[in-house]
The first five atom37 places (N, CA, C, CB, O) and aatype in JSON, in Angstrom:
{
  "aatype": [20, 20, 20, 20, 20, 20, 20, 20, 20, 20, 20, 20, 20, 20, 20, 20, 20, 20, 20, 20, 20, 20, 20, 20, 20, 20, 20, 20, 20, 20, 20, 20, 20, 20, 20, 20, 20, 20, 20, 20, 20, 20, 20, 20, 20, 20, 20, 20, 20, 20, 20, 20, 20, 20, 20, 20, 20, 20, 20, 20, 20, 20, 20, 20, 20, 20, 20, 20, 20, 20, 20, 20, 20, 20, 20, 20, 20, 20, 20, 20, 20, 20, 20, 20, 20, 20],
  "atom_mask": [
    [1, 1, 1, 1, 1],
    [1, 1, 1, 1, 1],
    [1, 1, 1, 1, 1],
    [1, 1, 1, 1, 1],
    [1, 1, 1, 1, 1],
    [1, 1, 1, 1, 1],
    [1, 1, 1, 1, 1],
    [1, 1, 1, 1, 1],
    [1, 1, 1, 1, 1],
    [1, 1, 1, 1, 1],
    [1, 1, 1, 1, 1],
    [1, 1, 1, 1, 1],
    [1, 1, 1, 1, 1],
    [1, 1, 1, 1, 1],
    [1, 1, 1, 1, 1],
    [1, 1, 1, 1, 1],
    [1, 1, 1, 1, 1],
    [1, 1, 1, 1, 1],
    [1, 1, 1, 1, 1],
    [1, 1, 1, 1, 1],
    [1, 1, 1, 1, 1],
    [1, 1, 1, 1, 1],
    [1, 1, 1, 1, 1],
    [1, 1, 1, 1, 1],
    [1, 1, 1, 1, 1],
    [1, 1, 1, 1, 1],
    [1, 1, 1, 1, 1],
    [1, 1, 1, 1, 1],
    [1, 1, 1, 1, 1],
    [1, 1, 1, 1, 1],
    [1, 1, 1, 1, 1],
    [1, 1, 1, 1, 1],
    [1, 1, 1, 1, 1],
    [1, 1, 1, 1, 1],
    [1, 1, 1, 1, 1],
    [1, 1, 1, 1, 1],
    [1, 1, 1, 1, 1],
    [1, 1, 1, 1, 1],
    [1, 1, 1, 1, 1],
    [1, 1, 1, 1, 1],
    [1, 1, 1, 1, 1],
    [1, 1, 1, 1, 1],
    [1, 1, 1, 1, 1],
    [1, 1, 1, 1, 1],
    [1, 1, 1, 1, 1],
    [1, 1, 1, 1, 1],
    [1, 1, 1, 1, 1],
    [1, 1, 1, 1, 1],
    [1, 1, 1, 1, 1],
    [1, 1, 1, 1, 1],
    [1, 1, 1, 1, 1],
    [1, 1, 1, 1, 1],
    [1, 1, 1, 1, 1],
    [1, 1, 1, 1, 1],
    [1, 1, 1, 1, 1],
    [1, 1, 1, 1, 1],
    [1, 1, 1, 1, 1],
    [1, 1, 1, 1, 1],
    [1, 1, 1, 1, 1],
    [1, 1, 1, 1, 1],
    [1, 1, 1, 1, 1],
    [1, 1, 1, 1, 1],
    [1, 1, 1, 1, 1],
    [1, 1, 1, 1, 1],
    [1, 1, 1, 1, 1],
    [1, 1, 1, 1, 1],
    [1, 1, 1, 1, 1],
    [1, 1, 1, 1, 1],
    [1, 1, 1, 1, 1],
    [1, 1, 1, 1, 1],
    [1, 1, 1, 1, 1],
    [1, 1, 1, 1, 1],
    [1, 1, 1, 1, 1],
    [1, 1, 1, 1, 1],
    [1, 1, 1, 1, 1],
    [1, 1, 1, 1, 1],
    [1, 1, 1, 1, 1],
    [1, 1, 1, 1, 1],
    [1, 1, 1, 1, 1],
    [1, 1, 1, 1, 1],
    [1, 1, 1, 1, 1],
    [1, 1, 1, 1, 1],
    [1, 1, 1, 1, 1],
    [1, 1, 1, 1, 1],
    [1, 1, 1, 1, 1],
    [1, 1, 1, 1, 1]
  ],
  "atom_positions": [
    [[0.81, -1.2, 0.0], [0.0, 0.0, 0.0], [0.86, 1.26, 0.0], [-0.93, 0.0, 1.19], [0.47, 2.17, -0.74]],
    [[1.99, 1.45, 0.74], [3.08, 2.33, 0.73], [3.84, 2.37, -0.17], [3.75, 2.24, 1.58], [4.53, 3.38, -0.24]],
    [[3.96, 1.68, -0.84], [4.42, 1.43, -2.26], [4.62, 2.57, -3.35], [3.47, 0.53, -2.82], [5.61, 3.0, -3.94]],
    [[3.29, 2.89, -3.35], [2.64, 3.42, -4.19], [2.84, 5.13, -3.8], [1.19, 2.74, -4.16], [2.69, 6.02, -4.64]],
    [[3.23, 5.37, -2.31], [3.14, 6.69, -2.12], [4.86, 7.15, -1.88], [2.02, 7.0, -0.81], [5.18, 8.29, -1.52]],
    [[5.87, 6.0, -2.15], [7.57, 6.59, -2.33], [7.8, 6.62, -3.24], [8.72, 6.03, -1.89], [7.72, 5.63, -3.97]],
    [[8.29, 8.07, -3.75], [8.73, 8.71, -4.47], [10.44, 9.01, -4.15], [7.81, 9.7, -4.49], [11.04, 9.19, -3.09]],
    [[10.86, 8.96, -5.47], [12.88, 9.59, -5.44], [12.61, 11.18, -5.59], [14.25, 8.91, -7.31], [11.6, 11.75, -5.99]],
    [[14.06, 11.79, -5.08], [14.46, 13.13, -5.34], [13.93, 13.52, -6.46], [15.78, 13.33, -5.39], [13.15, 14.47, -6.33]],
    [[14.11, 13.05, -7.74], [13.65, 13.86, -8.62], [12.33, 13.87, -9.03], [14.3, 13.74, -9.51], [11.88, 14.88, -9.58]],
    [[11.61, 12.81, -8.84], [10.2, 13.25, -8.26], [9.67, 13.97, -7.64], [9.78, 12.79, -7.82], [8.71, 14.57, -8.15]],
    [[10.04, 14.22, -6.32], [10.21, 15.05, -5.37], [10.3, 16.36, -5.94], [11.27, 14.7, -4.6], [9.41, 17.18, -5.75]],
    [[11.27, 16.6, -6.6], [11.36, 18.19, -7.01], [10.79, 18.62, -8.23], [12.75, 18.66, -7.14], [11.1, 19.77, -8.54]],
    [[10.04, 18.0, -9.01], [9.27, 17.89, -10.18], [7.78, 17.98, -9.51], [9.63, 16.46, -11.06], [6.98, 18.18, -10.43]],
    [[7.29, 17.92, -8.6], [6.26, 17.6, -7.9], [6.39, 19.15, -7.17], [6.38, 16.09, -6.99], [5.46, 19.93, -7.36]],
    [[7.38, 19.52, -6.47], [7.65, 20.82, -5.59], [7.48, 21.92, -6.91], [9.45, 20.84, -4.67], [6.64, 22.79, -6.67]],
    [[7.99, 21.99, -7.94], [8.23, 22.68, -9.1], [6.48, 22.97, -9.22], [9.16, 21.72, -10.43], [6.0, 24.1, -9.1]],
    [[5.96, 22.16, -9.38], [4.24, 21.79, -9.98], [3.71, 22.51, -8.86], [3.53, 19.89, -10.1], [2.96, 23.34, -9.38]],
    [[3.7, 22.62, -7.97], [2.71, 22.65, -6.43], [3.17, 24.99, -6.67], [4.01, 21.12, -4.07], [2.31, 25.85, -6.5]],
    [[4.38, 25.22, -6.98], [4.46, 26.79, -7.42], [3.89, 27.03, -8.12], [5.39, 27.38, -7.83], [3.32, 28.1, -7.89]],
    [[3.58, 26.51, -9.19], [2.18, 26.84, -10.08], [0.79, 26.47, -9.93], [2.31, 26.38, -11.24], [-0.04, 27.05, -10.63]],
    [[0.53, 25.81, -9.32], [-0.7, 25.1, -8.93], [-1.26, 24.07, -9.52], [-1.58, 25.8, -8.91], [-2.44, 23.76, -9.48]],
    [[-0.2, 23.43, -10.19], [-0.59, 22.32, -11.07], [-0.69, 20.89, -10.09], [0.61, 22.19, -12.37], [-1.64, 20.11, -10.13]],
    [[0.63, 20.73, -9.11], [0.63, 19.28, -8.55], [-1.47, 19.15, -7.98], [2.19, 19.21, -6.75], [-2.28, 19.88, -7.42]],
    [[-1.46, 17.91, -8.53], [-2.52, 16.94, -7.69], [-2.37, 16.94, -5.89], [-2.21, 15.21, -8.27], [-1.26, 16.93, -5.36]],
    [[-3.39, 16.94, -5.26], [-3.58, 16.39, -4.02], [-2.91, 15.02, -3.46], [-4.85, 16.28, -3.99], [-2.52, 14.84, -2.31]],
    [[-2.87, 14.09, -4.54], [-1.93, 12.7, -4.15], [-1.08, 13.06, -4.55], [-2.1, 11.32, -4.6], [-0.6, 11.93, -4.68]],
    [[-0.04, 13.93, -5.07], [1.21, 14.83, -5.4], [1.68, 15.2, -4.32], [1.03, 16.02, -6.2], [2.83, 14.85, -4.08]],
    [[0.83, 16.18, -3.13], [1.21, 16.39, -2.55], [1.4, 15.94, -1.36], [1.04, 16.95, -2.74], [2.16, 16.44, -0.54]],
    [[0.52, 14.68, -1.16], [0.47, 13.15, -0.28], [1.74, 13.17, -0.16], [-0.13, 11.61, -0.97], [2.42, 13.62, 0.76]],
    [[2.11, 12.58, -1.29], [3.21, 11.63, -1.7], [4.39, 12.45, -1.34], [3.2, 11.16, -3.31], [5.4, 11.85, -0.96]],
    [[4.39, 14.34, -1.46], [5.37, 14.88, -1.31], [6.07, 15.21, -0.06], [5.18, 15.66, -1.86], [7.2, 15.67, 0.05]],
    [[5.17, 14.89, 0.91], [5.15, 15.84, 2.24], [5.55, 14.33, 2.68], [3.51, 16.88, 2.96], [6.45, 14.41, 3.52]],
    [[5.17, 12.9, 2.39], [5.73, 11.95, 2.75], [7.2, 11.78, 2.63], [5.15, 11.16, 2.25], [8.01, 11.53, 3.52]],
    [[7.4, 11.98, 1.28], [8.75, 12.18, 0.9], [9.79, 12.66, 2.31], [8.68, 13.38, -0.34], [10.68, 12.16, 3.0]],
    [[8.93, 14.12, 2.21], [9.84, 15.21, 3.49], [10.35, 14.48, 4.68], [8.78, 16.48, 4.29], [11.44, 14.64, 5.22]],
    [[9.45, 13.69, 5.0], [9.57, 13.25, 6.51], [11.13, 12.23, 6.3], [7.85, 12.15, 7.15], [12.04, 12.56, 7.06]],
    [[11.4, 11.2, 5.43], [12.67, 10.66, 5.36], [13.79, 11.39, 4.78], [12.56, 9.56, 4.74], [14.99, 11.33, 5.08]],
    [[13.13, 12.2, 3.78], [14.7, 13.57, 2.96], [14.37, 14.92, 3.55], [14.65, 14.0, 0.67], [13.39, 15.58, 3.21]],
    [[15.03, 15.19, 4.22], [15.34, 16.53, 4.53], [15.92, 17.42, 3.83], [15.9, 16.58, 5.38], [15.84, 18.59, 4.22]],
    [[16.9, 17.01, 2.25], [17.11, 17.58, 1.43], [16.08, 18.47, 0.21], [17.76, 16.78, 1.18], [15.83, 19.63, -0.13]],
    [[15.78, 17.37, -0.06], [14.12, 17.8, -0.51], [13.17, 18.8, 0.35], [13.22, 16.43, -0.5], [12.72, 19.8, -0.2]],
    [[13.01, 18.63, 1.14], [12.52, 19.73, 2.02], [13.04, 21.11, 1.97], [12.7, 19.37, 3.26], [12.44, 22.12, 1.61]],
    [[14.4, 20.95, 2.45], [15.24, 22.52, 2.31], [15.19, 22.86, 0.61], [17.27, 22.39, 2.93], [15.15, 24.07, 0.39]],
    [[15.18, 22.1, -0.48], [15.08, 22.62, -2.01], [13.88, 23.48, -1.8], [14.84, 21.37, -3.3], [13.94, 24.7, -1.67]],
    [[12.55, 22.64, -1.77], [10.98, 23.22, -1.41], [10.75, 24.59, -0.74], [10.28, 22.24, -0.4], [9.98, 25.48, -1.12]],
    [[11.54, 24.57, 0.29], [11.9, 25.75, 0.87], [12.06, 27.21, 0.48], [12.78, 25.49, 1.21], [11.35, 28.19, 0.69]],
    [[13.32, 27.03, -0.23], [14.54, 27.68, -0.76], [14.13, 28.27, -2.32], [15.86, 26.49, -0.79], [14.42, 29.27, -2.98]],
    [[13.17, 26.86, -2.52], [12.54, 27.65, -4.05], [11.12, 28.46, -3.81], [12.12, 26.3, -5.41], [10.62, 29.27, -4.59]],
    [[10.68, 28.09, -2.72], [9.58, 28.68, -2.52], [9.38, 30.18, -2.07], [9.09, 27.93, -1.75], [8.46, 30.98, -2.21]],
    [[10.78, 30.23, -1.42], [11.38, 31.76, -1.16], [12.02, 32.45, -2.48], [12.66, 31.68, 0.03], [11.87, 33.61, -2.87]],
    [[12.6, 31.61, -2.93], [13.06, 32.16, -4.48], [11.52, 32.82, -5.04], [13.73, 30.57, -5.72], [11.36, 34.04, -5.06]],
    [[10.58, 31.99, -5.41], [9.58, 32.75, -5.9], [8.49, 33.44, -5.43], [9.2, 32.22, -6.5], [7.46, 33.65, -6.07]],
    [[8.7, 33.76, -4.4], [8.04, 34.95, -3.4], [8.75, 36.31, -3.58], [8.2, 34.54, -1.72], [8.14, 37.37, -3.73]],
    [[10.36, 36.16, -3.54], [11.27, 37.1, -4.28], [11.04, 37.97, -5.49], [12.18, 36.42, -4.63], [10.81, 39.15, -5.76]],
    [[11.21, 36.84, -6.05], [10.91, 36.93, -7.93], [9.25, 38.04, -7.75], [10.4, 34.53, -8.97], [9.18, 39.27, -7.76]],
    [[8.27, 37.14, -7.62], [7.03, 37.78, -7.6], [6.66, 39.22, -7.22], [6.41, 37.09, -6.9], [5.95, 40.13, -7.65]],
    [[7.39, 39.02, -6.32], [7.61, 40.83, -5.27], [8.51, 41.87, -6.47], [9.16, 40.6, -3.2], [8.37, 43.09, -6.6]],
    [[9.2, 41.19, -7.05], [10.14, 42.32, -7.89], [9.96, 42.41, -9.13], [11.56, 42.14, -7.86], [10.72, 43.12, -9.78]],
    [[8.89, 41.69, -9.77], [8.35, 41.48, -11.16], [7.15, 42.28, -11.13], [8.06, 39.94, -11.56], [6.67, 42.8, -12.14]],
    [[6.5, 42.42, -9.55], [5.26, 43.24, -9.98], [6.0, 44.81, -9.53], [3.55, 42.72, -8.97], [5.26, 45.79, -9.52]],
    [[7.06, 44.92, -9.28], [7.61, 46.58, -9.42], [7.84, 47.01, -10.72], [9.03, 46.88, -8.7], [7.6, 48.08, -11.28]],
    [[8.55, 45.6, -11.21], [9.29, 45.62, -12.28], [7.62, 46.29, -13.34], [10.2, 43.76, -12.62], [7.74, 47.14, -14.23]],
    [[6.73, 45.88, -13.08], [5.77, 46.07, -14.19], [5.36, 47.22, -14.17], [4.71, 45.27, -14.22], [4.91, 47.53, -15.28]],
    [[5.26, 48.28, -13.19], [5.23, 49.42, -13.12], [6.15, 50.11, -14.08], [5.39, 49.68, -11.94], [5.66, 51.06, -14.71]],
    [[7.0, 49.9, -14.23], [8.37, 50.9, -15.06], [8.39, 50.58, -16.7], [10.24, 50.34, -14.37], [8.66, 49.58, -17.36]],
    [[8.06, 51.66, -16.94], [7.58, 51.44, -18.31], [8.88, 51.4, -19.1], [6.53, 52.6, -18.84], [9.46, 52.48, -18.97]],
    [[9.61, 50.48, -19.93], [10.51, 50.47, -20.78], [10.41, 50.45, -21.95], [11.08, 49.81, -20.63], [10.48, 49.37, -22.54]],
    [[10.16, 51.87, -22.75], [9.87, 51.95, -23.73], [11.58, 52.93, -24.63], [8.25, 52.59, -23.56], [12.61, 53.41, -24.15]],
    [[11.26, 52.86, -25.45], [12.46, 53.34, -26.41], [11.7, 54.82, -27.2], [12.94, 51.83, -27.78], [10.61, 54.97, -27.76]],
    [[12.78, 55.69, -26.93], [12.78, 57.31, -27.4], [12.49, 57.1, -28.55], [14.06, 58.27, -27.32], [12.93, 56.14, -29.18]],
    [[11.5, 58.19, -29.11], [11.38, 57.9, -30.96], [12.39, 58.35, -31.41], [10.22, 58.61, -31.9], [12.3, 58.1, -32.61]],
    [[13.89, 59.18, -31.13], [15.05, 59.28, -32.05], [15.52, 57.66, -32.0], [16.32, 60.49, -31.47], [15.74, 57.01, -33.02]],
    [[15.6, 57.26, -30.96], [16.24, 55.83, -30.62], [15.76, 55.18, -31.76], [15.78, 55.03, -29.17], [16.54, 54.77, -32.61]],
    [[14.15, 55.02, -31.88], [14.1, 54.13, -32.4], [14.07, 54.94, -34.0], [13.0, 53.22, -31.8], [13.96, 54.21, -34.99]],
    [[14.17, 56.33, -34.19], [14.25, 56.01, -35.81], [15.58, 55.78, -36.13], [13.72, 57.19, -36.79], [15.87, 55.48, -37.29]],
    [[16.42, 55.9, -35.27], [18.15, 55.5, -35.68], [18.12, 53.96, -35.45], [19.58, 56.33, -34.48], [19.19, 53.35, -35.48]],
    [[17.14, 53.4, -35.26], [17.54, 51.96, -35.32], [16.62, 51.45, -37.12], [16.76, 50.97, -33.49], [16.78, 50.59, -37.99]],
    [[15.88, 52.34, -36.92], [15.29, 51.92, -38.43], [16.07, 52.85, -38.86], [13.61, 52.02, -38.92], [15.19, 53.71, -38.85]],
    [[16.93, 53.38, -39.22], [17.78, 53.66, -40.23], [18.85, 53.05, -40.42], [18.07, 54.68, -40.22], [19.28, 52.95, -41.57]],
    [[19.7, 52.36, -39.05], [20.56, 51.27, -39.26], [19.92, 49.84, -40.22], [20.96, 50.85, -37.74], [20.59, 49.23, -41.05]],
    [[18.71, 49.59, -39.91], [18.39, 48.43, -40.33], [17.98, 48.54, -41.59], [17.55, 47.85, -39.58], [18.05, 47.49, -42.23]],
    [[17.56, 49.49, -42.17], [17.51, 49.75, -43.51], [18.4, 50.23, -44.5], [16.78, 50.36, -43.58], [18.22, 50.41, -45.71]],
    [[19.63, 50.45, -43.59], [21.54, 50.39, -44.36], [21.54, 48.83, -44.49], [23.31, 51.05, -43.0], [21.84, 48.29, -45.55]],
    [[21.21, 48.16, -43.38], [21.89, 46.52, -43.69], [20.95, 45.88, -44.56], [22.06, 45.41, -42.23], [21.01, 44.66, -44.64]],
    [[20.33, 46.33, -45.05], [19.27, 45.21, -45.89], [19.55, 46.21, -47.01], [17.29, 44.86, -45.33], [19.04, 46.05, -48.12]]
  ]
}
């Protein structure tokens, strides 16, 4: 019956990967949190990425505020370069 719910490392982190997007299944995450209890490695990855993208998220929605757009001299000197090379 337990069989069925051990999973390896790279399962493990293919499963942790899925669960940041909201894709892993409920028996995904059975199976994952089982995992935890014998690898403690796996655990600290889960962790570590889960803080990684709490990071990321926090500085992507600043990032979306700031508009990066290009000066119209900029860009007609780039259409004038590109219409020398062709």
């Amino acid at each position: 019956m337990f069989k069925n719910l051990k999973i390896t490392c790279d399962e493990a982190t293919t499963i942790c990967d899925k669960n940041q997007y909201g894709e892993a299944s409920i028996l995904e995450l059975i199976k994952l949190n089982i995992h935890f209890i014998r690898c403690r490695i796996c655990a600290l990855y889960t962790k570590q990425n889960m803080r990684l993208t709490s990071f990321y998220k926090g500085y992507s929605k600043s990032c979306k505020e700031i508009k990066h757009c290009m000066s119209l001299e900029d860009k007609n000197q780039l259409k004038k370069v590109l219409e020398e090379r062709n």
